[in-house]
N, C-alpha and C positions, 0 to 999 in steps of 0.2 A: 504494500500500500504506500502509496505515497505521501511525504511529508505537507502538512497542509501547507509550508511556505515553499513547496518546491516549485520551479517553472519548467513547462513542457515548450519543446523551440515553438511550437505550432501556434500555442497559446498569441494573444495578441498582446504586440508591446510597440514601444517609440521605434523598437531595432527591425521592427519585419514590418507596421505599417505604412501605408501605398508609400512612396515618396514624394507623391504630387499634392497629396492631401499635406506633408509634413510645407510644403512652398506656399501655400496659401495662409496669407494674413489681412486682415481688417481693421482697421486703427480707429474707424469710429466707435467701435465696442472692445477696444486694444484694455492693454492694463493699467491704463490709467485711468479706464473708467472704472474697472473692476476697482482699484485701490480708491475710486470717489463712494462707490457700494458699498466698501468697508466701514467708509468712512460715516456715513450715513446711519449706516449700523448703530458704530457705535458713538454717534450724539444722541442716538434714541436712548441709547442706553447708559448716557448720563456723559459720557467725555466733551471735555471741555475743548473746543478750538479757537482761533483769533478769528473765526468769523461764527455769524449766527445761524445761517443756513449755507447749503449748496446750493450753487447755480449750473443746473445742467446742460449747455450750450454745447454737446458734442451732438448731437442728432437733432435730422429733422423732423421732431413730433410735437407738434401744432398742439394738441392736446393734452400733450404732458407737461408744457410750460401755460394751461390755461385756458387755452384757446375754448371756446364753448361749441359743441358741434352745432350743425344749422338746425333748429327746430322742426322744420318741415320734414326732413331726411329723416329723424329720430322718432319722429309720430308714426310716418309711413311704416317703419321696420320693425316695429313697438308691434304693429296690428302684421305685421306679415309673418313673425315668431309666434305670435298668438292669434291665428287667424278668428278662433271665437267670441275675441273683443268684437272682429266687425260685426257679427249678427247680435250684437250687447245693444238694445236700443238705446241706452245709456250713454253709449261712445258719443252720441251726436251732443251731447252736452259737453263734452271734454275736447274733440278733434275738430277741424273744421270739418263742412263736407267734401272739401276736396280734396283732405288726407284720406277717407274713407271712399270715395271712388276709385283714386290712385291702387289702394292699396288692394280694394276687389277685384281692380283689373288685374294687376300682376297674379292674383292669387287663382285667377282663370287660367294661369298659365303653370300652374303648381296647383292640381290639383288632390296630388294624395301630400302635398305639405314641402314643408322645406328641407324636411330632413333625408331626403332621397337623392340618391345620385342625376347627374343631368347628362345631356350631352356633352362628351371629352375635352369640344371646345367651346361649350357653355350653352346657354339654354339659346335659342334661336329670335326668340322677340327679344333679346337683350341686344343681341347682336345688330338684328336689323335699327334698333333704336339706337346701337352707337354709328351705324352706318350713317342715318340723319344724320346725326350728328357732325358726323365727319362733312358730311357734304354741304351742310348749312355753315362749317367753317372754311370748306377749302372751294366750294363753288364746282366742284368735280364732281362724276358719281362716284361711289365706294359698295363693293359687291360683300353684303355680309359674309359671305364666305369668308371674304379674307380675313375675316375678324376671328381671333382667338383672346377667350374670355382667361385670365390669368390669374394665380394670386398675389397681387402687386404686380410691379412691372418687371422684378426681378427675375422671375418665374420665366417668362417670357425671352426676355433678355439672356437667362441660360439656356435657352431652347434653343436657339438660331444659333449661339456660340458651340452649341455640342453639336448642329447639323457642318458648323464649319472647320472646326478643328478634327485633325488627323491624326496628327504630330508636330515633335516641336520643330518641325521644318514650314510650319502654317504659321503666320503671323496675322497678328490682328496689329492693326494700329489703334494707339490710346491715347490720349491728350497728357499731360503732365500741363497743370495738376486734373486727377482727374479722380471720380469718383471710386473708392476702391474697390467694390463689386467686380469690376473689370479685371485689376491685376491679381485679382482673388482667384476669380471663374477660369481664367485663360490656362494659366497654369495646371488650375486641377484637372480639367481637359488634357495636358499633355501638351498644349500651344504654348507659344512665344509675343508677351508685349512686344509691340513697336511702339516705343514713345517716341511723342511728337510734341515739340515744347512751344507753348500757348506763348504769347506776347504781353507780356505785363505793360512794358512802357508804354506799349500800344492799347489800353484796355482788353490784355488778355485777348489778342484778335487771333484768329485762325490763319495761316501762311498755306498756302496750296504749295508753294514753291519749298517750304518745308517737309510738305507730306510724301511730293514728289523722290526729294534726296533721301528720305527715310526706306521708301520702297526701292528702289534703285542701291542702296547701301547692304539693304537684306537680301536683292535678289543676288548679290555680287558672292553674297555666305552662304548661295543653296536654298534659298528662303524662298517662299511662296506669300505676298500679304492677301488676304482674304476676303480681309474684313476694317471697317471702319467707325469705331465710335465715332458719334458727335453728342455733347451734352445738349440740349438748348432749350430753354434759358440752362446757364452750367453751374453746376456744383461742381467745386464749389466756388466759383470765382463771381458768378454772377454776371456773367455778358451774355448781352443778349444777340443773336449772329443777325446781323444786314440780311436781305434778299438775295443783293450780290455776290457774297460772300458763299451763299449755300447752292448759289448756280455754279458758282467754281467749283464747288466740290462735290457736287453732281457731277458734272463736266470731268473733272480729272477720274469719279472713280467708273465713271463710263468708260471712260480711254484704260483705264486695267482694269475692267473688269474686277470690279471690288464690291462686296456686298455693305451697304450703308444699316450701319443700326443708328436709328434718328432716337436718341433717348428726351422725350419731350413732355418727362411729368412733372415740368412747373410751369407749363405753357397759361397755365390764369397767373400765374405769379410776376407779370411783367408790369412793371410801375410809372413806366415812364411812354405809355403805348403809342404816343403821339410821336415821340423822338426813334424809339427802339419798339417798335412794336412787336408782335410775336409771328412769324411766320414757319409753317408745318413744310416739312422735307417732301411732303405729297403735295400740296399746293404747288410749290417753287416747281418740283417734276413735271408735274400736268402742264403748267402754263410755258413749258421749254420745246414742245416740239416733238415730232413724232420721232428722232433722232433717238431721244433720250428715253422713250419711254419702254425701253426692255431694262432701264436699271432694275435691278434689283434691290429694293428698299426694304428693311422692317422698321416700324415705328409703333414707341410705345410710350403708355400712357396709365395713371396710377390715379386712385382713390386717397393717394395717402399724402400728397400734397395738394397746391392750388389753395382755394379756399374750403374744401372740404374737409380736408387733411383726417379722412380717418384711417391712420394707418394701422392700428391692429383690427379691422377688416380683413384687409389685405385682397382687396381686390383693384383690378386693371384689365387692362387688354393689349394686345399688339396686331397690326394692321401691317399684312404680307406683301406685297409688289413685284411683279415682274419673276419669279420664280416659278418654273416646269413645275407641272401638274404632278409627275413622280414624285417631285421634292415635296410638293404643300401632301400628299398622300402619307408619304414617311413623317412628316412632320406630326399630321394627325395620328398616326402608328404610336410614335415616342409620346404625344400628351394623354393617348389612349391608356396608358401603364397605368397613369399616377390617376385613373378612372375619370378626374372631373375637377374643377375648380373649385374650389368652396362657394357653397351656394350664398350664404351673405356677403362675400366679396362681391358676388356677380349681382345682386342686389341693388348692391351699393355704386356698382357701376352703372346702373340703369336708372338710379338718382342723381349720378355726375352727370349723363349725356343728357338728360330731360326733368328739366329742373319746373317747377310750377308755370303756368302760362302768364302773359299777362291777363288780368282781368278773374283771374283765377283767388277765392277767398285768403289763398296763404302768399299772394303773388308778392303784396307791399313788406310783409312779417322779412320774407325769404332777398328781397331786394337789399332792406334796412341791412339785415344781421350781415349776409355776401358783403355789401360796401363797407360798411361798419369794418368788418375782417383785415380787406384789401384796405383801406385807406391805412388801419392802425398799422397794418406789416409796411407801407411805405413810409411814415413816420419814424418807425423804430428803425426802420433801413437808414436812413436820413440821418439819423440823429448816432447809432453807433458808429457810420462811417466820418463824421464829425468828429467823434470824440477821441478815436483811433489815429484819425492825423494830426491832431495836438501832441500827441505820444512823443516824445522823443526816441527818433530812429525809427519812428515807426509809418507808412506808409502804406494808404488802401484805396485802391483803383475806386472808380463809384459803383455800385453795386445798381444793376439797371434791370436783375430780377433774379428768380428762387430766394433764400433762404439764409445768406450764409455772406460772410465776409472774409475776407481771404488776404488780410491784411502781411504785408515783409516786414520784418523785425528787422536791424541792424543790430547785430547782438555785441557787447563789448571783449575783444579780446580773452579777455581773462572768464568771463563766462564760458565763452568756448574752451578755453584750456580746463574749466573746470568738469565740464560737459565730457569731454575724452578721459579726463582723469574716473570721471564714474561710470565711463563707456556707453556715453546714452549720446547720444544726436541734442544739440542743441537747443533745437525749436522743443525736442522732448524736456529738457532743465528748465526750459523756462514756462511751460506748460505744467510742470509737476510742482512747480514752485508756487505757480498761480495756483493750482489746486488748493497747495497745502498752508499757504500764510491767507490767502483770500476767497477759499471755495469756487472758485470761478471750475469749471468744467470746458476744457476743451481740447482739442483735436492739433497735437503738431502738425507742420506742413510736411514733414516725412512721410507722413501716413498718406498724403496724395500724392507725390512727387513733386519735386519743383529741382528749378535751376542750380547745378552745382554753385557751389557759394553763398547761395539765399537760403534767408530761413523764413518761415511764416507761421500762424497759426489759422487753423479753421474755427470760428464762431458765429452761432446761429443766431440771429436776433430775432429768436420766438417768444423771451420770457415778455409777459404783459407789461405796457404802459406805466404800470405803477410800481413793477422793479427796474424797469429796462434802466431808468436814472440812477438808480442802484447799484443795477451792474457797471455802469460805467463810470461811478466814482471810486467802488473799488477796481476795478479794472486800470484807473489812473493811478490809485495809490498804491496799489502792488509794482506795477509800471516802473514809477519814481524809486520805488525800491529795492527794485531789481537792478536795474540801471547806476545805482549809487553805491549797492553793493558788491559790483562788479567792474566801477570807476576804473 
């Protein structure tokens, strides 16, 4: 019999699991959020720190710093979880009636309930109602087929990355900085980032003539590039891409033959729409020409930002383009596995695309709360990127939509030597520092990539109105402190 502490080689350890899994990392939920969890912990349970709460500014959840979800959305799903409220003649004194029509209709289309599986790529009147959607934005048609209902956009997003990677001889190109889901997924696949470094001086603008040298440098190593992220609006830098800009890069990934993933789930998050407005990777296609129209596009889109922001849902969709009918067939094969979406995701996507009408009893409630949302995330946008270029050595491009600020640090000599002396990256000391003298929560720029020599941090400016001043007085007096004591 064997020793209860003895190990068999077979047994699963760091030394025999995959090695692809062991390359994959994620800095938004990295260890320094973990040591702000701890931390959290223990002020519950009586320890003393030099600040009074934690400020959670490494992710983007709308509703974990406050955010109130929309009322309309929340009545509808209330009665679609408990479809026996709607035959309750009572409800009509609590809901409008036109949460309670909503909510019969959809329940026409689920009728042994919601706890049943659906179709692979989601229920079919959800689809065709993001299809409107699609078309009432892009002025195109859109063939619900090509809609796959998703959980998150994530879900999605590793669907087309496992249809495209082979090996590590397939490259995908990725923005630096850029969201890390990407240099997380690529690798676990077996693929190879291609970073492609974003323009800061320039408001983080996109270079075609970069993306160009980046392909041409990999096909020189045996490389294959595949595939190409685009963030837009970007996490986390916050530009919002021209028109122009996203004809060129149509245009160049036509000429290699390169499949576009349009990552587009902050597309309501654009603040400044008259200057930067939002424009979708299928629009920009459509309106280019019959030349152009075998790209191969996916485009994807989430419940878990915008002004909806309910991200533990986790519902979305992605919308396929120009891809052989073999492929979109296999595609459905691989979402066929994991049987189906989760059906409140896909709910909730059918509340993002068809939101109350006008003239509709919840039309003004759902107008107020949406504005209300959007105007306060442009205020806090405003006002953190203010207070950030005050900073000494500190510098942040303007933030023109999503979620987040992406401010460079000029860090002091001796900081840095102190940073190597404890073998952490930089932007990480000075992110663990803010943690721990000022609770601030946030995300070094290592964890997205950025330019040799540069340092930065990622912060979300979701906490509410009535901390956001908060956070940026401590966020000054840590600043000064760090700064002073690293003179």
């Amino acid at each position: 019999m064997l020793a209860r502490n003895s190990r068999r080689l077979a047994w699963l350890t760091m030394n025999n699991v995959n090695e692809a899994v062991k390359k994959v990392e994620y800095a938004v939920r990295g260890p320094l959020v973990v040591k702000a969890y701890e931390m959290s912990k223990q002020m519950e349970e009586g320890k003393k720190f030099p600040f009074t709460e934690l400020v959670f500014s490494n992710i983007g959840d709308p509703q974990n710093r406050g955010q109130k979800p929309l009322t309309y959305n929340r009545q509808v799903l209330s009665l679609l979880m408990n479809p026996q409220l709607v035959s309750n003649s009572a409800i009509s004194n609590i809901y409008p009636s036109d949460v309670i029509d909503r909510a019969q209709l959809m329940l026409r289309y689920t009728t042994n309930g919601n706890g049943q599986y659906t179709q692979s790529a989601g229920m079919p009147f959800i689809r065709e109602n993001v299809a409107d959607f699609i078309r009432a934005r892009d002025g195109y048609d859109c063939d619900p087929n090509d809609i796959y209902l998703t959980d998150g956009a994530s879900i999605g997003i590793k669907a087309i990355l496992e249809l495209l990677i082979r090996g590590p001889n397939d490259g995908i190109l990725v923005p630096v900085p850029t969201y890390p889901l990407y240099t997380a997924v690529i690798p676990e696949f077996g693929g190879t980032s291609v970073l492609y470094q974003l323009d800061e001086e320039n408001g983080w603008s996109l270079d075609v003539g970069a993306l160009r040298k980046n392909v041409q440098e990999f096909k020189k190593n045996g490389g294959e590039v595949r595939g190409l992220v685009v963030i837009n609006p970007n996490n986390p830098t916050g530009t919002v891409l021209t028109k122009e800009n996203i004809e060129e890069i149509i245009k160049f990934c036509h000429e290699e033959e390169i499949v576009i993933l349009a990552d587009e789930v902050y597309q309501e998050n654009c603040y400044f729409p008259e200057q930067f407005p939002f424009h979708s990777f299928k629009k920009v296609l459509r309106s280019m020409g019959e030349k152009y129209q075998n790209t191969q596009l996916a485009s994807f889109h989430s419940t878990s930002k915008g002004i909806m922001a309910e991200c533990g849902m986790r519902g979305g969709y992605m919308e396929v383009l120009g891809f052989d009918q073999d492929i979109v067939q296999t595609l459905y094969k691989l979402r066929s596995i994991f049987l189906c979406p989760n059906v409140v995701g896909q709910l909730c996507v059918d509340l993002m695309v068809k939101s109350p009408p006008m003239g509709s009893q919840s039309y003004s409630m759902y107008r107020k709360e949406y504005h209300d949302v959007y105007e306060s995330l442009k205020r806090r946008s405003i006002r953190l990127v203010k207070t950030l270029n005050k900073l000494e050595g500190v510098s942040c491009q303007p933030v023109n939509g999503a979620m987040y600020c992406f401010p460079q640090i000029t860090l002091p000599p001796k900081a840095i030597a102190k940073a190597q002396e404890l073998g952490m990256q930089p932007d990480a000391l000075y992110a663990l520092r803010a943690l721990e003298q000022a609770g601030l929560v946030v995300v070094p720029g290592s964890g997205f990539g950025q330019k040799p020599g540069t340092w930065h941090f990622r912060t979300t400016f979701l906490p509410q109105e009535d901390e956001i001043e908060g956070m940026c007085t401590s966020l000054k007096k840590f600043h000064d402190g760090f700064m002073a004591e690293f003179a």
